[in-house]
C-alpha positions in Angstrom: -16.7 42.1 26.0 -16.8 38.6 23.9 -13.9 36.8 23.6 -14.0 35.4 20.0 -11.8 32.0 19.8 -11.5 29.9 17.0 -12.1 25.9 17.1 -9.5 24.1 14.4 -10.1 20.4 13.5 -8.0 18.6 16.0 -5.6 15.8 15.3 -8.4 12.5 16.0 -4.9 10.3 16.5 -3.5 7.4 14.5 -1.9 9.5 12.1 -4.9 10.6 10.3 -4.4 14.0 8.1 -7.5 14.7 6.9 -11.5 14.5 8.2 -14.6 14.7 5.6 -17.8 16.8 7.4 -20.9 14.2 7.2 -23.7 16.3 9.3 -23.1 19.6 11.9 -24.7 19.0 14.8 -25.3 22.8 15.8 -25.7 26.3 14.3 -24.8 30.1 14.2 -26.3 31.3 16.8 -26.5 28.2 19.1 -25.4 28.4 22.4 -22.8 25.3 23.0 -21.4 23.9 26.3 -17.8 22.9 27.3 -17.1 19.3 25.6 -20.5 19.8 23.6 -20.0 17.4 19.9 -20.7 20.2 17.7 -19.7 17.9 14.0 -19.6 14.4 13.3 -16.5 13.9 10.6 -15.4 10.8 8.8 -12.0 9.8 8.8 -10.4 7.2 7.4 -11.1 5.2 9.8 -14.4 5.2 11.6 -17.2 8.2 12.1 -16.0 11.1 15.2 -18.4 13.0 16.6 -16.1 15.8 17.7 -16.5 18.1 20.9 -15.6 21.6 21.1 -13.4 22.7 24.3 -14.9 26.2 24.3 -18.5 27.0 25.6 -20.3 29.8 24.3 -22.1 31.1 21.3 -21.3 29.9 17.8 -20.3 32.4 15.3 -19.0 30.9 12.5 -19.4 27.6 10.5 -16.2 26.3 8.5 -17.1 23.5 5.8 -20.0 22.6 4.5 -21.5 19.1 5.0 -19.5 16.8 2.5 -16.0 19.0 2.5 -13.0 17.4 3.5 -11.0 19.5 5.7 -7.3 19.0 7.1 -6.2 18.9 10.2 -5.6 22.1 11.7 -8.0 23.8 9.2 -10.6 26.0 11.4 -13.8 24.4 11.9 -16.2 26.6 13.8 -15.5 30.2 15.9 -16.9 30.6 19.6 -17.8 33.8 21.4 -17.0 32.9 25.2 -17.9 35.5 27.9 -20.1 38.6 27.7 -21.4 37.9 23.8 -23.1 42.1 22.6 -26.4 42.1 21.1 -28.0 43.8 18.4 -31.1 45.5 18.4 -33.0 42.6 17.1 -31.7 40.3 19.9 -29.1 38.2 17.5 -25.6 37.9 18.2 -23.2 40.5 16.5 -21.6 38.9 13.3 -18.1 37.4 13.8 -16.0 36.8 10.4 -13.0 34.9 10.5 -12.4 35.0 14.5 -13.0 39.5 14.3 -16.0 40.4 15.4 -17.1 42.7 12.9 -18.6 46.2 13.1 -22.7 46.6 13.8 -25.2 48.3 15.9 -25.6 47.3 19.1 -27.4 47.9 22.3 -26.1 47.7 25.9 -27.9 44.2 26.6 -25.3 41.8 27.1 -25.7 38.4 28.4 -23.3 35.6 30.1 -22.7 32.7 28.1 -21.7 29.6 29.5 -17.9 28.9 29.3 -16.4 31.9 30.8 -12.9 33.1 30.6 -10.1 30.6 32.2 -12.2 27.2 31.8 -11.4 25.1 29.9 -12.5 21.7 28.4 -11.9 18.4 30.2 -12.2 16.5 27.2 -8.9 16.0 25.6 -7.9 17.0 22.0 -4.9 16.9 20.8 -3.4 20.8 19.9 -6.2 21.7 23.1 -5.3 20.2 26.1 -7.9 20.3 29.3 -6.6 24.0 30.5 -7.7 27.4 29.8 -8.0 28.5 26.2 -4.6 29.3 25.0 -4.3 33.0 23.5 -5.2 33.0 19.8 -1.7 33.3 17.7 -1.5 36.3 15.0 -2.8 34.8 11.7 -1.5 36.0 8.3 -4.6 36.8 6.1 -4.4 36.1 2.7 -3.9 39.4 1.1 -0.7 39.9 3.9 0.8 36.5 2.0 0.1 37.4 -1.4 1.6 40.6 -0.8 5.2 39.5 0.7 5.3 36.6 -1.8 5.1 39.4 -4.7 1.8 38.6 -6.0 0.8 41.1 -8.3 -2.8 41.1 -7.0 -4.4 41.7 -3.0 -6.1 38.8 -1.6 -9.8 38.2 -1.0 -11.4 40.6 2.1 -12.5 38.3 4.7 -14.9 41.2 5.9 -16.8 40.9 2.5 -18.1 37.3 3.7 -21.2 37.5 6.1 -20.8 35.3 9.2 -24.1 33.6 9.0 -22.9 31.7 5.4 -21.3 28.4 6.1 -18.2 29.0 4.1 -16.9 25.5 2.7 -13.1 25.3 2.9 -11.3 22.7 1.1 -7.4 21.3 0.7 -7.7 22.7 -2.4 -9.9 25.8 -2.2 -9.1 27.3 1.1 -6.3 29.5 -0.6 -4.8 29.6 -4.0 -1.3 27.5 -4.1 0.1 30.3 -6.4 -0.9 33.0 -3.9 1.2 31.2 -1.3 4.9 30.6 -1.5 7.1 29.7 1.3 9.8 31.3 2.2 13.5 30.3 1.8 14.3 30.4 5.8 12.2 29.7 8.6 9.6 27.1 9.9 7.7 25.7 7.6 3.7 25.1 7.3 3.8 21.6 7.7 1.3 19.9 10.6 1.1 16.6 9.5 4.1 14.4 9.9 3.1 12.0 7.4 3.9 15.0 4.7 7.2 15.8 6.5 8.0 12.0 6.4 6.9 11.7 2.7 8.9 14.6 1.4 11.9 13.1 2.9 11.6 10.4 1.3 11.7 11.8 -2.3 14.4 14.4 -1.0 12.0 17.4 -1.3 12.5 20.7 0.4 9.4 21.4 2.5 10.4 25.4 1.7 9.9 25.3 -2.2 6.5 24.0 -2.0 3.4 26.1 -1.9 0.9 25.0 0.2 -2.6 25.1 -0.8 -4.0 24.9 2.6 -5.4 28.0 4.9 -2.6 30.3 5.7 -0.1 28.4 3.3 -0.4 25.2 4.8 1.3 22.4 3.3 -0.8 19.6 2.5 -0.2 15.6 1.4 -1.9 16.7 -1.7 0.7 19.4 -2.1 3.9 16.8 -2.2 2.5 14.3 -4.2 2.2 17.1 -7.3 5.7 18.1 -6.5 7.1 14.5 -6.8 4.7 14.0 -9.8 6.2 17.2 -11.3 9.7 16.5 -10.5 8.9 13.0 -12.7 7.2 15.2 -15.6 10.2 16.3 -17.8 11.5 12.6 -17.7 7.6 11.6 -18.5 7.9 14.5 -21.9 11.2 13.0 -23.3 9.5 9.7 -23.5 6.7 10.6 -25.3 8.1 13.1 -27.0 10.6 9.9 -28.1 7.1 8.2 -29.8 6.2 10.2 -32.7 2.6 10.6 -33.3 1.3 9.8 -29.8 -1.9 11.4 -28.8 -2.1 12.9 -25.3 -4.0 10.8 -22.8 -7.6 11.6 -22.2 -8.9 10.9 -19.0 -11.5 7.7 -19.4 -15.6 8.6 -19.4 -17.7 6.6 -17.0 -18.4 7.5 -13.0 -16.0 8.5 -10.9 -16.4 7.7 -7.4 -13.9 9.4 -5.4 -11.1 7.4 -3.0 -11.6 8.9 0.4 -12.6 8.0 3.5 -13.0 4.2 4.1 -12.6 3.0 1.2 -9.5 5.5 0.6 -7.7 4.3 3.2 -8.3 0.2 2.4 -7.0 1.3 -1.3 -3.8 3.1 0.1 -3.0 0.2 2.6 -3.3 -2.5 -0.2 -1.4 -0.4 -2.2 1.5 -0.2 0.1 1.1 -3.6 0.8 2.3 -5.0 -2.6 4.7 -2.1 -3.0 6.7 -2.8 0.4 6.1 -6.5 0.9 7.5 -10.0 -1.0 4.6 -11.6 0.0 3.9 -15.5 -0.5 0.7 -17.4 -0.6 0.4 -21.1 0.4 -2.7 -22.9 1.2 -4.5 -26.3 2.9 -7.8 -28.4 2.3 -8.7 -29.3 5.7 -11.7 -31.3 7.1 -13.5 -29.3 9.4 -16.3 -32.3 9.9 -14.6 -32.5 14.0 -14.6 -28.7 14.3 -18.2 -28.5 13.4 -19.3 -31.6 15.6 -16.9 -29.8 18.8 -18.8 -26.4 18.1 -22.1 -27.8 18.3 -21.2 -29.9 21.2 -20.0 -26.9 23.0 -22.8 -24.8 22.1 -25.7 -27.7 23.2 -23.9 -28.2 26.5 -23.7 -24.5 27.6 -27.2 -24.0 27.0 -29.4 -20.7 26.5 -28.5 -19.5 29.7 -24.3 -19.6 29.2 -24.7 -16.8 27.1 -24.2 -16.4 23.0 -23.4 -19.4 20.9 -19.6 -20.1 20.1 -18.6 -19.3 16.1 -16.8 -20.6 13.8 -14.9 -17.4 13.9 -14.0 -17.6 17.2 -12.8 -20.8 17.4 -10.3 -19.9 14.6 -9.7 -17.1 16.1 -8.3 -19.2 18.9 -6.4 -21.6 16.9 -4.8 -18.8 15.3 -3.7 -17.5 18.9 -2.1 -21.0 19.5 -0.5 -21.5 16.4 1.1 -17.8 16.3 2.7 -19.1 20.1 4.3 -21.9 18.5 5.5 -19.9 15.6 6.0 -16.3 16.9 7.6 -15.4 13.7 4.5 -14.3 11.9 3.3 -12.3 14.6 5.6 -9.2 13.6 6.3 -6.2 12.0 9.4 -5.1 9.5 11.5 -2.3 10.9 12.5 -0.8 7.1 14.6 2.3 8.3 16.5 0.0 10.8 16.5 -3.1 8.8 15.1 -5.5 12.1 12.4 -7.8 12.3 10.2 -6.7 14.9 8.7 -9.9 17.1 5.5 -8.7 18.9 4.8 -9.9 22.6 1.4 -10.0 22.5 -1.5 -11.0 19.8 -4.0 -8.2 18.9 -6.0 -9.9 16.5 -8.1 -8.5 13.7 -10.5 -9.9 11.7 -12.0 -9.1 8.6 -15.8 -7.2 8.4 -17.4 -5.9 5.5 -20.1 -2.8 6.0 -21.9 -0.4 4.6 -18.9 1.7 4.7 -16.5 -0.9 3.2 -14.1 -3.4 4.3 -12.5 -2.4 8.1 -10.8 -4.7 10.6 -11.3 -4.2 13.9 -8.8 -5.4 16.6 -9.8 -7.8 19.3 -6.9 -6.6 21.9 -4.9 -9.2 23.7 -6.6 -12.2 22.1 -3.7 -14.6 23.3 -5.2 -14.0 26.6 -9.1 -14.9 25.4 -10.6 -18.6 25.0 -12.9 -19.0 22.7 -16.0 -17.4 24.7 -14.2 -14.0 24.9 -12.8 -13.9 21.7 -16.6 -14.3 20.2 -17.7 -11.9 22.4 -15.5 -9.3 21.7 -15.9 -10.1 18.1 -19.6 -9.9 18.2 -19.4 -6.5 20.1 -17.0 -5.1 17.5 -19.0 -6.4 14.5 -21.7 -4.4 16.1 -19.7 -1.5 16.3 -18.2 -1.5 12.8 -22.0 -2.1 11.0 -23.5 1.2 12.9 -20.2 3.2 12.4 -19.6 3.4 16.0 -15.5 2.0 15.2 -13.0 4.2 17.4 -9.6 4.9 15.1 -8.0 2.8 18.6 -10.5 -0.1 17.7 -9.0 -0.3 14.1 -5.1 0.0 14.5 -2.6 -1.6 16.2 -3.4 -5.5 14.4 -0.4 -8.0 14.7 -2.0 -10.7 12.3 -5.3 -10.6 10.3 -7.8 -13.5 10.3 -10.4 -13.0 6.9 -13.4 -15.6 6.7 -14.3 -14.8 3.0 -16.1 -17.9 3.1 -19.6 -15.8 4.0 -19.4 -14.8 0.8 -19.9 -18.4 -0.8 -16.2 -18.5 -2.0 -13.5 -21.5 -1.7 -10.7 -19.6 -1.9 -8.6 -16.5 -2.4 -4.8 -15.2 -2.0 -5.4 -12.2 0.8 -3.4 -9.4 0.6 -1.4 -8.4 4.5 -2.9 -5.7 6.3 0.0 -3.5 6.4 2.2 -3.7 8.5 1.6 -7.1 10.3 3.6 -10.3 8.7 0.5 -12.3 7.8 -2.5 -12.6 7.2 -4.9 -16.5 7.2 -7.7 -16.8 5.0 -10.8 -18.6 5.4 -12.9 -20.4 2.6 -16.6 -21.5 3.1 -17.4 -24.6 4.6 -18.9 -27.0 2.5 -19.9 -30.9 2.3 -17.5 -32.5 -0.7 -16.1 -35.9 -1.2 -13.3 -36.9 1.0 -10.9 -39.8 2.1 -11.8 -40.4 5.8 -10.2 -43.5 7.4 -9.2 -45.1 4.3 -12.8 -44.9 2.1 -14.4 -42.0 0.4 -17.0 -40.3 2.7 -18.9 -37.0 2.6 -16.9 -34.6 4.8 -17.4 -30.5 5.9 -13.8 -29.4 4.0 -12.3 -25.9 4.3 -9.5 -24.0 2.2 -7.3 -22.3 4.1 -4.6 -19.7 2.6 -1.7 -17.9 4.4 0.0 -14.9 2.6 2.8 -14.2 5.0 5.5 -11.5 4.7 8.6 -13.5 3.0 10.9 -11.2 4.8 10.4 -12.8 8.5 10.6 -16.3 7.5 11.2 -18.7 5.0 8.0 -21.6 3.6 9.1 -23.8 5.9 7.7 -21.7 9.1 4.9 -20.9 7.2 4.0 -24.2 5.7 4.4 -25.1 10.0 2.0 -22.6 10.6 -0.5 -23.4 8.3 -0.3 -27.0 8.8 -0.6 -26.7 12.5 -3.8 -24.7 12.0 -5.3 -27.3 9.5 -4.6 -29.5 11.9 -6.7 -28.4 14.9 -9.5 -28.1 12.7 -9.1 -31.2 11.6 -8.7 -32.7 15.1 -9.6 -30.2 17.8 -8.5 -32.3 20.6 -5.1 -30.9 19.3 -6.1 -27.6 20.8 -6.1 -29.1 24.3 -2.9 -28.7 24.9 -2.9 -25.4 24.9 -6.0 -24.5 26.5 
């Protein structure tokens, strides 16, 4: 007899909630292996191809290609052991995790993945051991029933097992036919929700959830703190006499997920939480340009790629950050304490198909100018063929941005969030300049720092920045440091 176990989208790590389905990789019927990728999902961070744990025979698809599904919401079912047959050879139909009523013949066959093994890849809720025994779930109708609904819930018998059923945040299960109750634990996974509702002093127990089996999404607290600021919102325009109701604005909507959700979230919090400042240089990069070249002739084609102009910023950033440590931190809101970080994880700035990301070149106060290019180059390669691990993208202390390959001087960046600072990097370009006392063509550069006006004042700023402008301006200055 089959053992029917059901495969739930795993927590990928890094606090993600929430994965959107870009392409299944297998179908009912397929025979899967142990630690076989069976979807690749976008997060909001990079593309996962994600492994099951379980090896057997595929029942059941959950989502179809394009759905965004939360964590914890069931992605695919797998029959592990003896898997019956029907007449016609095909596996017998499995809906929602019960294998469901049908002729069958005595043919039975072993499927790989037998009772007791389990996967050796590690997924967070699934561990390495042996499949852990399914919990009781509560179907739909069971909900709707004790919540005093005055209606039963949909049969999950009435949906074949062959159909890909998409489940969504919002469609999985209607938020009216799930209430919670007064007492006892409460459908929350995520701990980003249970962090957010604290926030805006909101019992988790009032809110419906409108997620499989009740529960409660992100998407389900925002509306409750939006509704909690309604009434206020109808006294003021019932205060306006005359005022039309707002109508949403024509024209295409693209929608804020993924990628390019999570860079408008970050920037968001960014200028919500942080006094930021802006302050910014004209430098003469003439020497920096003449020392790269020089350093890329004499290592020749053998030494390996060419030195940038990224990575040797990259390394004066790294030198500057250890004479003014300040700016490599984080703020501590809930305990009020400036966080100084020991080491310098470094990202920079890449723009892609997918959008803006930042990857992390990891313990970059231990790289020279070599390594850090290398790493750079590698992780550029990464980001543009969406091959970007959530590790590679988290865990920045201070944000280098060369918006100068896109043929601008200057701009005031925004701080990744939550690092301290960020440097900006205009394009290089040959203008007018005062060199040695006469006016000379010269390779200048803007650079801008927005730091976090919370872990120091201008004065260690305007010291960082200067100190930077300065190796550029004079590389040799670097030297003592190297």
């Amino acid at each position: 007899m089959a053992q029917v176990l059901e495969f739930r989208l795993p927590d990928l790590g890094e606090g993600l909630t929430e994965a959107e389905i870009v392409r299944w990789l297998v179908e009912v019927g397929d025979v899967v292996a142990i630690d076989q990728p069976v979807v690749e999902v976008e997060t909001a961070k990079a593309m996962v191809e994600v492994p099951c744990p379980y090896g057997g025979v595929v029942t059941a698809r959950f989502g179809a290609e394009g759905a965004e599904l939360p964590v914890g919401a069931p992605l695919l079912t797998v029959a592990v052991g003896s898997v019956s047959s029907g007449t016609d050879g095909t596996v017998s139909p499995v809906v929602d995790g019960t294998a469901a009523t049908g002729p069958a013949s005595d043919a039975s066959g072993d499927v790989s993945g037998v009772d007791g093994e389990g996967s050796g890849n590690v997924l967070v809720g699934y561990g390495t051991g042996a499949p852990a025994a399914r919990r009781r779930r509560i179907r739909p109708a069971q909900v709707s029933s004790s919540a005093g609904s005055s209606g039963p819930g949909p049969s999950p018998a009435a949906v074949p097992a062959s159909v890909v059923a998409p489940v969504s945040a919002a469609a999985a299960t209607p938020a009216s036919a799930v209430v919670a109750a007064p007492t006892g634990p409460v459908a929350v996974i995520s701990p980003l929700v249970r962090k957010l509702a604290r926030q805006h002093d909101l019992d988790l127990r009032q809110i419906a959830g409108s997620g499989r089996d009740g529960l409660i999404l992100r998407s389900d607290v925002e509306s409750a703190i939006k509704s909690a600021q309604s009434p206020l919102e109808d006294v003021v325009l019932a205060a306006v006499p005359g005022e039309a109701p707002r109508q949403a604005p024509e024209g295409e909507r693209i929608p804020l997920r993924g990628v390019r959700g999570a860079v408008a979230e970050k920037l968001a919090r960014s200028r919500r939480e942080i006094p930021d400042a802006t302050c910014w240089v004209d430098a003469d990069a003439t020497e920096l340009m003449a020392a790269r070249a020089a350093m890329n002739a004499a290592g020749g084609s053998a030494a390996g790629p060419k030195v940038s102009v990224l990575a040797l910023l990259a390394r004066i950033c790294t030198a500057a950050l250890a004479r003014f440590p300040e700016l490599n931190a984080t703020v501590d809101t809930e305990v009020r304490e400036i966080v100084r970080l020991p080491g310098v994880h470094l990202g920079f700035a890449a723009q892609t198909e997918r959008g803006l990301v930042v990857p992390v070149v990891r313990d970059a106060h231990t790289r020279n100018a070599e390594s850090i290019g290398a790493e750079i180059a590698r992780l550029t390669e990464a980001a543009r063929t969406g091959k970007l691990t959530p590790a590679q993208l988290t865990g920045g202390t201070f944000t280098l941005n060369n918006y100068g390959v896109f043929g601008v001087d200057g701009s005031t960046p925004i701080i990744n969030h939550p690092e301290a600072a960020m440097l900006g990097v205009g394009r290089i370009m040959a203008k007018p300049w005062v060199h040695e006392g006469e006016l000379a063509v010269r390779q200048v550069v803007q650079l801008s720092l927005t730091f976090d006006h919370r872990v120091c004042d201008g004065g260690t700023a305007g010291g960082f920045l200067r100190y930077v402008a300065d190796c550029v301006e004079h590389p040799a200055v670097l030297l003592r440091t190297l």
